[in-house]
N, C-alpha and C positions, 0 to 999 in steps of 0.2 A: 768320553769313551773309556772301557774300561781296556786298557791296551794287555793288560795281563792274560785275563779273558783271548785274547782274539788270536796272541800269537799265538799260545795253547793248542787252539782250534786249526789256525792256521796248518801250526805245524804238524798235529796229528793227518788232518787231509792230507798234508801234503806225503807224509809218509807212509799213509793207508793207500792213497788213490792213483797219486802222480810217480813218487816215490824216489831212490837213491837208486846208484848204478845203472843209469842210463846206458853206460855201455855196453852191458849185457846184452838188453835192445838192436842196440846198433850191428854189435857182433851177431845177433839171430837175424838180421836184417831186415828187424821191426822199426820204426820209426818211436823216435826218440821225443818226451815230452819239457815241457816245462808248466809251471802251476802260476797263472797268469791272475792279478788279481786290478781293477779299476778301480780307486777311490776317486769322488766327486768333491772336489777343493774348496772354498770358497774363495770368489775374487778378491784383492785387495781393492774394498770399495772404497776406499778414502780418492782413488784415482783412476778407477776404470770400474764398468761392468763386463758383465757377459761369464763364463764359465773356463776353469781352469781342473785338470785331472791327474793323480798322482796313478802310474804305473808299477807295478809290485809284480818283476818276475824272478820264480826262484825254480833255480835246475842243478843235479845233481849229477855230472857222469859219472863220478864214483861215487866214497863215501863223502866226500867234502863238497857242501851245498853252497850254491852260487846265490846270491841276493844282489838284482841290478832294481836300481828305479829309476824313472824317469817321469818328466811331467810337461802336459799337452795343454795349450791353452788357444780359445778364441774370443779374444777380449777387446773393447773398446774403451778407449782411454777416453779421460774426458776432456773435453774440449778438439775432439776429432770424430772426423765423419766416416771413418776407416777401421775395419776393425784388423786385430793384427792376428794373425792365426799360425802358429806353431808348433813346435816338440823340440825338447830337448834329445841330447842322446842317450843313452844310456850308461849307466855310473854306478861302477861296482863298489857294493856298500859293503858283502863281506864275501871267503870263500872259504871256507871251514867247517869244521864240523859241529862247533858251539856256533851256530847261527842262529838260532834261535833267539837269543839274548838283544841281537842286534835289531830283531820288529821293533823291540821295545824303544829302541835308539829312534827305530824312524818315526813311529807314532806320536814317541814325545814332539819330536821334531816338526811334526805337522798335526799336532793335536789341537790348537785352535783353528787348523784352519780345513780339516778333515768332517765333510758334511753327512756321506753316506758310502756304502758299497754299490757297485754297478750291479746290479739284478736286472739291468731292461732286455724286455723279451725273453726274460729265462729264469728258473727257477734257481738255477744253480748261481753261487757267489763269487764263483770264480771259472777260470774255463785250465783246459787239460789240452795247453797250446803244442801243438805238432809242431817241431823244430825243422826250420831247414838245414839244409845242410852251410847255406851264409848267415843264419843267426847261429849257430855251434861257433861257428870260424871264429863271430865276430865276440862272440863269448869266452873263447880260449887269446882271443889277440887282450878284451880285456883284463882277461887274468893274468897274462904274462908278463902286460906292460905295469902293473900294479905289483910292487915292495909287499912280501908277505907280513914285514914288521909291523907296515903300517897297518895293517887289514888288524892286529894283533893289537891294537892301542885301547881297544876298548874290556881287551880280556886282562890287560895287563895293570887295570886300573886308572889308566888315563883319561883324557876327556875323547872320545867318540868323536870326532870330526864325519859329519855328514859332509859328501859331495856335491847334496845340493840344499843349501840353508832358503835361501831367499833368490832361486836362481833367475827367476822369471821376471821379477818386478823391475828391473831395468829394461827389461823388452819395450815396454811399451813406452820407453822417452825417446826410442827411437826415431 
């Protein structure tokens, strides 16, 4: 995948359609978005089948854009007749205003194992998720309990620590 490509795209939608300063929104007493995106994973088949999903949600209530991911799987391990079905939580990957830079962190990060975008039943690639008022909450407890320093490792030259590298594949020795 050409990850350079996608954030591009990404980020112009997200700026064109979904967009920054959600609180605007909120203060007109519009309901408040975020730019929700599916990718379809592939399993670690050396030891399970079945399908695993990386989550891509990014929201802005002001100018400094929030990037959470998270990843959903319902997988059969092998050598069991169960399968194990889950989600992680969500895990704040950046909250700045050079967020952009940071797709490229995630893509690397799941680029072998990134198979397609969620299109089913819809033409659109992503959706323009209506926020409640406990995903906000739970989006500002994120950001509060997260070190601005660290969100700032990757602009600073450092190595980029992803929150979630190989979060899943322990799941299923469970």
């Amino acid at each position: 995948m050409d990850s350079a490509v996608l954030q591009w795209i990404i980020a112009s939608e997200f700026e064109k359609n979904v967009g920054v300063m959600q609180a605007k929104k909120k203060l007109a007493g519009k309901p408040m978005h975020s730019m929700d995106l599916r990718f379809y994973l592939a399993p670690f088949h050396e030891c399970e089948s079945g399908f695993r999903q990386l989550d891509l949600r990014i929201f802005a209530f002001q100018n400094y854009v929030t990037v959470l991911i998270r990843e959903l799987w319902r997988v059969l391990p092998r050598g069991r007749t169960d399968s194990i079905v889950g989600q992680s939580e969500w895990h704040l990957v950046v909250h700045h205003d050079c967020w952009v830079d940071v797709l490229s962190d995630i893509f690397r990060a799941y680029d072998d194992r990134i198979v397609m975008i969620e299109t089913l039943f819809s033409i659109s690639w992503y959706t323009a998720h209506e926020l409640t008022e406990e995903e906000h909450k739970e989006i500002r407890e994120l950001i509060s309990d997260r070190d601005h320093g660290d969100m700032l490792k990757h602009f600073n030259g450092e190595d980029c620590v992803l929150p979630i590298k190989e979060p899943t594949k322990e799941k299923h020795n469970a």
